[in-house]
DONU-332439 format. One record per residue (C-alpha): residue in three letters; x, y, z. Coordinates in steps of 0.1 Angstrom, whole numbers, plus 5000, padded with zeros to 4 digits. Layout:
REM residues N
ALAXYZ...
***
This chain:
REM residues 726
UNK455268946695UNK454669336686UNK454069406653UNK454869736635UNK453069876612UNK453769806573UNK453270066539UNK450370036522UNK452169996485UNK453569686499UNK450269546515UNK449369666473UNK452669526457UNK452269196476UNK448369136472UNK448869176434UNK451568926430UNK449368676450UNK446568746426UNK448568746394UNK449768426405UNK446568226414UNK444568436381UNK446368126357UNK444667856352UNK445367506343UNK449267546347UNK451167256333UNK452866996360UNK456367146363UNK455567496366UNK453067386395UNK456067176405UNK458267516405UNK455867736426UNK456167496451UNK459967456449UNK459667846449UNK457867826481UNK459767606501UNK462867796488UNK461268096502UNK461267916533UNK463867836539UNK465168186536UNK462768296562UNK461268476539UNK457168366553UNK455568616538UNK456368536501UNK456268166510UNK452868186518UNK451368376488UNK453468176466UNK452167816486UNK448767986486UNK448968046444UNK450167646442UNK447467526467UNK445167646445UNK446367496407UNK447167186422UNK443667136436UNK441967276397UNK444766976386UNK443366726411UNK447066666419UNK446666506457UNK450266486459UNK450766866449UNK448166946472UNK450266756500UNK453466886490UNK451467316493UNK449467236526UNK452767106540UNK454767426534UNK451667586542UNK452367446581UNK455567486582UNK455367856574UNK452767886604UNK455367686627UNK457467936620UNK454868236627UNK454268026660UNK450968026647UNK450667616665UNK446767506662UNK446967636622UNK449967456616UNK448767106631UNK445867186611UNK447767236577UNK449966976584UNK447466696590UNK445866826555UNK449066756543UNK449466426557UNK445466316543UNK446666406508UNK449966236511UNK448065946515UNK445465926491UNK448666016468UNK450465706481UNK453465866491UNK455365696519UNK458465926516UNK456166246520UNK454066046544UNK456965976565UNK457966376566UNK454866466578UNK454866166605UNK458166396616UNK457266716612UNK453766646636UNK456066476661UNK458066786666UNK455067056669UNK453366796695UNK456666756711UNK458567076711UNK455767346708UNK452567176719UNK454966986747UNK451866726747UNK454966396745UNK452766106741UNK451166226706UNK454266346698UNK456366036700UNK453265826687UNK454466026654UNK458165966655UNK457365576665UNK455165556634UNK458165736612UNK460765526619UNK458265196613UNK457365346580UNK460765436575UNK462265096579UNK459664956555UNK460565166525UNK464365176540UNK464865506542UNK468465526565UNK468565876563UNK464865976579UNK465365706604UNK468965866614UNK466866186621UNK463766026639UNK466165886659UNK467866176670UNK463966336681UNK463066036699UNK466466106720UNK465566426725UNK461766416730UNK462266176761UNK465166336772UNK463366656774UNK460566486798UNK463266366818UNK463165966809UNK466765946802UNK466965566799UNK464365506772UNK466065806750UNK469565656754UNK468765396731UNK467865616700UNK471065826709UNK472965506709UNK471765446674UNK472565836664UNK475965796681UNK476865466654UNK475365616626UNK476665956623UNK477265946586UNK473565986579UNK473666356598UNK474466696588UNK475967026604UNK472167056627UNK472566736638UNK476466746647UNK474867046670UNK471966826687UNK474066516687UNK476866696713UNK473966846729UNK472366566737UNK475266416742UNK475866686770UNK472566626783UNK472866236790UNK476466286807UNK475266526829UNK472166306840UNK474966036847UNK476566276867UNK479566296845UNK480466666844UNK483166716827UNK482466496799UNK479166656796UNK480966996796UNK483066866766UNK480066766747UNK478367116755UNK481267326740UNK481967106710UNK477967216703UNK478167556707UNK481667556688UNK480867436662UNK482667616628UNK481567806599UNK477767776623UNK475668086615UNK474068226641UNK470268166626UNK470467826632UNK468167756659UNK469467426670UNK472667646682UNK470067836700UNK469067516722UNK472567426727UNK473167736743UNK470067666765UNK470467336774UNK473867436787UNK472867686806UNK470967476825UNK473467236831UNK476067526842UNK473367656862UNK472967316879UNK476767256888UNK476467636900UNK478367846870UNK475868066871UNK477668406857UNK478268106826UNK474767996829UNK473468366827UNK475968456794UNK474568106775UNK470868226779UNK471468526772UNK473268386738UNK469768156739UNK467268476734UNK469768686714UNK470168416689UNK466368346690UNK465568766684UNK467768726652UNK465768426638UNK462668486643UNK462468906627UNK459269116637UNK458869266602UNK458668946583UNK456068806607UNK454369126600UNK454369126565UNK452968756564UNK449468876582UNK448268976553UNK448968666529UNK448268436558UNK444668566558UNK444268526521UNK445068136527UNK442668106550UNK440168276531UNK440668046504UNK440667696527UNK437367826545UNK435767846511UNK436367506501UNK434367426529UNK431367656521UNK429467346511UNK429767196546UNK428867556562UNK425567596538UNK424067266552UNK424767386586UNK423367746581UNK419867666596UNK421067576630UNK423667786637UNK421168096626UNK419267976655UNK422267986681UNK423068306666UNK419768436676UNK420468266709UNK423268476718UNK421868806706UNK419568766729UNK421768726759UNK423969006745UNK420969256750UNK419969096782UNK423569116797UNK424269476783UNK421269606801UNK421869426833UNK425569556834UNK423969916827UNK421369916855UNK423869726878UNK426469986868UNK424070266881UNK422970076914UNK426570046926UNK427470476922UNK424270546934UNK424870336964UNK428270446970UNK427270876966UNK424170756992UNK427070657016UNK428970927011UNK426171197014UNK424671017050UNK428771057061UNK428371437048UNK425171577064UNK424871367098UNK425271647125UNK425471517156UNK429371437160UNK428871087185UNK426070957158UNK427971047131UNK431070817137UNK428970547148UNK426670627113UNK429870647092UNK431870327112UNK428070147103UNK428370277062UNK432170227057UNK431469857068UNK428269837050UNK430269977022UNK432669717024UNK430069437027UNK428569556993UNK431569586976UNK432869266985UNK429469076979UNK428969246944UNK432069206936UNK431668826942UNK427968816930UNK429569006896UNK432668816895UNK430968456893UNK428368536862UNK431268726846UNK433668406852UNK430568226831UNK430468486805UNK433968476796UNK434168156796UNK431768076777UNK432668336749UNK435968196745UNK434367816738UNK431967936714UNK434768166698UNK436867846699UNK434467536685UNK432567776661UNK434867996643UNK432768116618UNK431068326649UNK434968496652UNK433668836636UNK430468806656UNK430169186665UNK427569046692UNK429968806707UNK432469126705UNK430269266723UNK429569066748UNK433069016757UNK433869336760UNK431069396782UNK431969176806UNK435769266806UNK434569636813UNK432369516844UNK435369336857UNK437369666850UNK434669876870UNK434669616902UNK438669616910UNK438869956905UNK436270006932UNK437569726948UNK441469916950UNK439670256960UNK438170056986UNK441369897003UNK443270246997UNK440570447019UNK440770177041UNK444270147041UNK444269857035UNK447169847008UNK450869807024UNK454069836997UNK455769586987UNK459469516984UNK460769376951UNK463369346930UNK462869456893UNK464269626855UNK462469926851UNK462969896813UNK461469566811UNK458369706834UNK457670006812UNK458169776783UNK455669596795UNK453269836801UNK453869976763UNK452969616750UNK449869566773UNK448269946760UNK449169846725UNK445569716711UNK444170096726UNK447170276710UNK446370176679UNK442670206683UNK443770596677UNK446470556658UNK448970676684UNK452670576694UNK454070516725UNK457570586726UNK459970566758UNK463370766771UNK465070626804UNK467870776814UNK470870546808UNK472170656847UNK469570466865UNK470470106876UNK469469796861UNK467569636890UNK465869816911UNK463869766946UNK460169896955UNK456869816949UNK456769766914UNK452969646911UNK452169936923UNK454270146901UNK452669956872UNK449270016881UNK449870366879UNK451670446851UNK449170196831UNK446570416843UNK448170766834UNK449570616801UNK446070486794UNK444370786801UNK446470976777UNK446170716747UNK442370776751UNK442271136752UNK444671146721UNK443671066684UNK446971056654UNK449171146681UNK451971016701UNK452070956743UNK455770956760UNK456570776788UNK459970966801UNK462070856831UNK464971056839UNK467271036872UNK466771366896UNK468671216924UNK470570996940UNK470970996984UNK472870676995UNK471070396981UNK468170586970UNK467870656935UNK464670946931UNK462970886897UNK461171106879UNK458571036852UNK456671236831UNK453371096811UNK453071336779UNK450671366752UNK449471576720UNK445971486728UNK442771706733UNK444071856768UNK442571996797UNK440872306806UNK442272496836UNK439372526854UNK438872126854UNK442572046864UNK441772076898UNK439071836899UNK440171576877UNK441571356902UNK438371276918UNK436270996920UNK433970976893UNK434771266876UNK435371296840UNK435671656824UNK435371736785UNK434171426774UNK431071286752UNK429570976757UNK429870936725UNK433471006721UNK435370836757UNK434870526779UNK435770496815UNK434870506850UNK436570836861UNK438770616887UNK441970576874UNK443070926876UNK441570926918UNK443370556920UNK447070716908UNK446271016931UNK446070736960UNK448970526951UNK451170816949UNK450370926986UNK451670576995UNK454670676983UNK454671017001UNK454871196969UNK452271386945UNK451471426914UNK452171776892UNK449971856860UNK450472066828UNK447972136803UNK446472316780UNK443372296753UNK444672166717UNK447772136728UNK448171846751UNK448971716788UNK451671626811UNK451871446842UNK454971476867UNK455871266899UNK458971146918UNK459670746931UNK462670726953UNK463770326946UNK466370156964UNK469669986945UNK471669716959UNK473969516939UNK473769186958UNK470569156951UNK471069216917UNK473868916916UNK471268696935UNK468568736903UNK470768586882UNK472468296905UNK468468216913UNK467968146871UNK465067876871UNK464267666841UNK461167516840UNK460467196825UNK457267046814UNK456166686819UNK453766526796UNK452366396827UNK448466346826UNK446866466863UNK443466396877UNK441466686890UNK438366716910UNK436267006905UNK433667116935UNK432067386922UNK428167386923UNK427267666899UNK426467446861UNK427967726840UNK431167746863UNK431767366862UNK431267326822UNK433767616817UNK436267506843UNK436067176832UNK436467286793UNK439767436807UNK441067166829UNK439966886797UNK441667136772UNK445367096788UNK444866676788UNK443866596822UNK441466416833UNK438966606852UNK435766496878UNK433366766892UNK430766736923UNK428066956930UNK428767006970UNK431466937005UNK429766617011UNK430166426973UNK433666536973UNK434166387007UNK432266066992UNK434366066961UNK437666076979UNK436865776999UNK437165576968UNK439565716939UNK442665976945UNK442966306927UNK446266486919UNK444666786930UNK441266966941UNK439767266930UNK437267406957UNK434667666951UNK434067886984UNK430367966987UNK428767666983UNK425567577002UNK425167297028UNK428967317034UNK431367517024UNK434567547008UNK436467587041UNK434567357062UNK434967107034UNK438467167034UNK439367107072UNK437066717071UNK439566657045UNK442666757062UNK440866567092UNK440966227071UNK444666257065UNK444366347028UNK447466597021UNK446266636980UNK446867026973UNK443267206977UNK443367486958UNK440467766965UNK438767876926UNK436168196940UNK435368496929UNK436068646966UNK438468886966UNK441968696976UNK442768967005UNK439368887023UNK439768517026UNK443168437029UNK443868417062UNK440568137066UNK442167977035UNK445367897049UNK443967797084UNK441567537068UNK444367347050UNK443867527013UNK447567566998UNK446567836974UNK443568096962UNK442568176924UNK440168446918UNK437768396890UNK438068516862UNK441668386858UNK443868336828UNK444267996819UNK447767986821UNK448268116854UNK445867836867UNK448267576853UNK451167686864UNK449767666900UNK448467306890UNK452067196882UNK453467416907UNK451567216937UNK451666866923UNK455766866917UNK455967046952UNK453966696969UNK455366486948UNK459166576960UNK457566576994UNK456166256989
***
């Protein structure tokens, strides 16, 4: 979600009222009651940001009235507001605040509610099914006790759609039987959801024309505004269906009425302007726990001492490492310069290119693993100790290990480029939504310096496009942030315009511009060399003076170079021309190829052989932190042990283990029959050991460090793929 920036006489306007409101004291019963009506009115409207400081002003004169049922009745809003934000882990939170109040208040009605509202973040955002429908099953129980016809109507209908959703058709039919005889209980949202879910059951009967019927009468329904979100699923779950009985121009067109209908709901500048009251809420809930911190203080001073120790530690090893690789690589590059002798020369520079190569791939591995660690490690002490969130030494420590990651695959991709190494791809994409991309990525630096970032495409180039567009990406994130860093209150354009067209090629040209500091003539030439950077303080600019050498590199792939314009005080502009292929059929085949992914609740077993400690406890925190269960072994031979007796869903096999390693572990498996996906976790780099990979029986590689999500998706990927098999 991008946020723009806000006025400061709102932030002013709106930081007053919240203070006005909480400065009374002791505020009778109804006028406590009518802030919270006021609240949830606010709501409603989608108005979050005056929902919360209003919420946040009755939070606090129901807890100075010890009103437990208040309190539930603030907290609840409270989490529903953050639901909204799709702010998930604080709204669970609030809402199981709510729910602990509701029931030291006694209030089944309100307990119920909450049963409801946790059943449909577990289900629907958290997609974790099991808690989720322990919540509904628990509603309708307590709703059948105080005989409440009208919640149980409306459990039913998330019970439906919960197990629908995870594909058990059979056990959801019931509770849309019930919905089906009991539609007096509904209203206009559930008219919507009843037809789609409707829809969805036919079509899993194979009954597509009745499920068509349903489908329409959901997405048809009158006087329905557009904000409702429920219309918004309609539209989705139809698209999959039409995408299934192969309408997919339909398919495409109900999607597309999916995310427009989704923009309009959910408006950027209303989650903006809720930040800022958000933060006060929290700031109020963690001081009601400043007892609790207090009696904790002593300990946590100690692990705080801990970790600035290995702060300083790391940050001078990254520093001396920093200077061992450039002096090694200028050592290889002056023996290559200064050898005389033509014959010894080759043999010396064939001998320090592979030598070169060695080193960078074994530092980069010998980096990469520690680094894995690091990160790692961070995130779960950011995660189970948020009071170290403003750490400036965990900030620190982050960073430093994201800008030694930075340093290796950039010397890693000058590397393959000398060695040419690095072929173009062929793919299919939207230039707008790759430059968009780019923008959103850079964001956190532009506003470091208070720049914008505006883009101008010319409306004549074609939608989808074909070339390398990884590539392309790498290149204009490096020119674009380049400029952002070199530019302070100032603004960087990313322009694309159309020079040509020659059959099916279309020639783009961009142009990189900013008002930054510029560049003196008598540096332009030199800027695009490794390790160069001109003008700069150490102070004032960080960097590795490759990215400027790497886009030099990636445009001679290309065949095409790179023009530059500048001038001291004034600013600097970068020129080059792509010549991308259009074809139209492709184009069609993108949007007959839409894929919807759905997400079982599922729990998989994973074995782990890893035999570095740090590595297992953070893979294991990952693998433990999605709900499965997880098993790790130091070495080839336990994991060979361990298979004999219980079966895994899937492995996860470190590389350079000693004894045996990953690939020799690998192939005894294969050789016992075991077809279990094997996927390699290393911190080689992927081009290096794929083609071993593949030949021992591995079905994928994942080089550390990795984003979590992208290591789950394989996961899922793999087991659905050997389960169809299967």
């Amino acid at each position: 979600m991008i946020f723009r920036s806000r006025f400061f006489l709102s932030w002013l306007f709106l930081n007053f009222l919240s203070f006005a409101l909480s400065a009374q004291s002791n505020l009778p019963t109804a006028k406590i009651d009518k802030l919270i009506l006021e609240a949830l009115s606010d709501f409603r409207e989608a108005n979050f940001e005056k929902s919360l400081i209003v919420s946040r002003a009755a939070l606090n004169h129901s807890t100075i009235a010890k009103n437990d049922y208040f309190i539930s009745r603030s907290y609840n809003i409270i989490g529903a507001n953050y639901n909204e934000l799709g702010e998930i882990d604080k709204a669970i939170f609030f809402y199981k605040k709510s729910l602990a109040y509701a029931k030291k208040a006694k209030n089944d009605s309100f307990i119920n509610m909450l049963y409801n509202n946790l059943g449909n973040i577990y289900c629907f955002e958290k997609k974790q099914y099991k808690v989720g429908i322990d919540y509904y099953k628990r509603s309708l129980q307590l709703s059948s006790e105080i005989k409440d016809s009208t919640q149980i109507y409306f459990t039913n209908v998330n019970l439906a759609w919960s197990y629908f959703d995870i594909g058990e058709f059979n056990k959801g039919y019931a509770y849309l039987n019930f919905v089906n005889n009991n539609k007096k209980f509904g209203d206009d949202d559930t008219v919507i959801v009843s037809n789609m879910l409707n829809g969805m059951y036919s079509s899993y009967k194979g009954n597509n024309d009745k499920a068509n019927e349903y489908f329409q009468r959901a997405i048809n329904i009158k006087d329905n505004s557009l904000e409702r979100p429920d219309l918004s699923y309609a539209h989705l779950e139809y698209s999959k269906f039409l995408a299934k009985i192969g309408k997919h121009n339909e398919a495409y067109a109900n999607l597309l009425a999916y995310n427009r209908i989704t923009q309009q709901i959910y408006n950027d500048e209303k989650l903006k302007k809720a930040s800022v009251a958000g933060l006060n809420l929290e700031l109020d809930e963690y001081k009601r726990q400043i007892d609790k911190i207090e009696d904790e203080k002593d300990s946590q001073y100690q692990s705080l001492k801990k970790s600035r120790i290995i702060v300083v530690l790391f940050v001078i090893t990254s520093f001396i490492l920093l200077l061992f690789i450039i002096t090694l690589i200028k050592n290889i590059r002056f023996k290559k310069k200064h050898n005389l002798e033509l014959l010894k020369a080759k043999e010396i520079a064939e001998e320090a290119s592979l030598l070169k190569t060695q080193f960078i791939s074994t530092i980069s591995h010998e980096l990469r693993t520690p680094l894995y660690g690091v990160v790692g490690i961070t995130n779960m002490l950011l995660e189970e100790h948020k009071e170290l969130s403003t750490s400036q030494h965990l900030s620190s420590l982050k960073f430093s290990a994201r800008y030694l990651l930075s340093l290796v695959n950039d010397l890693l991709q000058i590397n393959k480029i000398e060695e040419n190494k690095v072929v173009l791809e062929t793919l299919t994409f939207n230039i707008s939504d790759e430059v968009s991309m780019i923008k959103n990525s850079l964001s956190f630096l532009s506003q470091k310096n208070n720049n914008k970032i505006s883009i101008r495409i010319d409306p004549e180039i074609p939608e989808y496009l074909i070339g390398d567009k990884l590539r392309l990406a790498q290149i204009l994130m490096n020119l674009v942030s380049n400029a952002l860093k070199f530019t302070n209150d100032g603004e960087v354009e990313i322009i694309i315009n159309l020079s040509k067209v020659e059959g099916k090629f279309y020639f783009l040209e961009f142009q990189i511009k900013d008002n930054g500091v510029g560049i003196a003539v008598v540096d332009q030439a030199k800027i695009f060399e490794k390790f160069v950077q001109v003008g700069r303080k150490d102070e004032d600019y960080q960097g590795t003076g490759l990215g400027l050498s790497i886009v030099k590199r990636l445009l001679g792939l290309f065949n095409t170079s790179i023009i530059l314009q500048s001038n001291i005080g004034e600013g600097t502009s970068f020129t080059f021309t792509i010549p991308f292929e259009s074809d139209p059929v492709k184009t069609k085949q993108i949007i007959d190829e839409i894929q919807v992914d759905l997400t079982s609740d599922e729990v998989f077993k994973i074995l782990i052989v890893e035999d570095n400690v740090i590595n297992q406890l953070v893979t294991k925190k990952i693998i433990e932190k999605n709900n499965y269960i997880c098993k790790v072994v130091d070495d080839g031979f336990r994991a060979l042990q361990i298979l004999d007796n219980e079966y895994f869903d899937l492995i996860l096999m470190d590389i350079n283990m000693p004894v045996m390693n990953g690939f020799e572990t690998t192939k005894r498996i294969r050789q016992l029959g075991i077809k279990t996906p094997i996927v390699a976790l290393t911190a080689f780099d992927k081009d290096e050991i794929t083609d071993e990979a593949i030949s021992s029986g591995m079905n994928d590689i994942i080089i550390k460090p990795f984003e979590p999500v992208k290591l789950f998706k394989i996961i899922n990927y793999l087991i659905s793929e050997t389960k169809n098999v299967g």
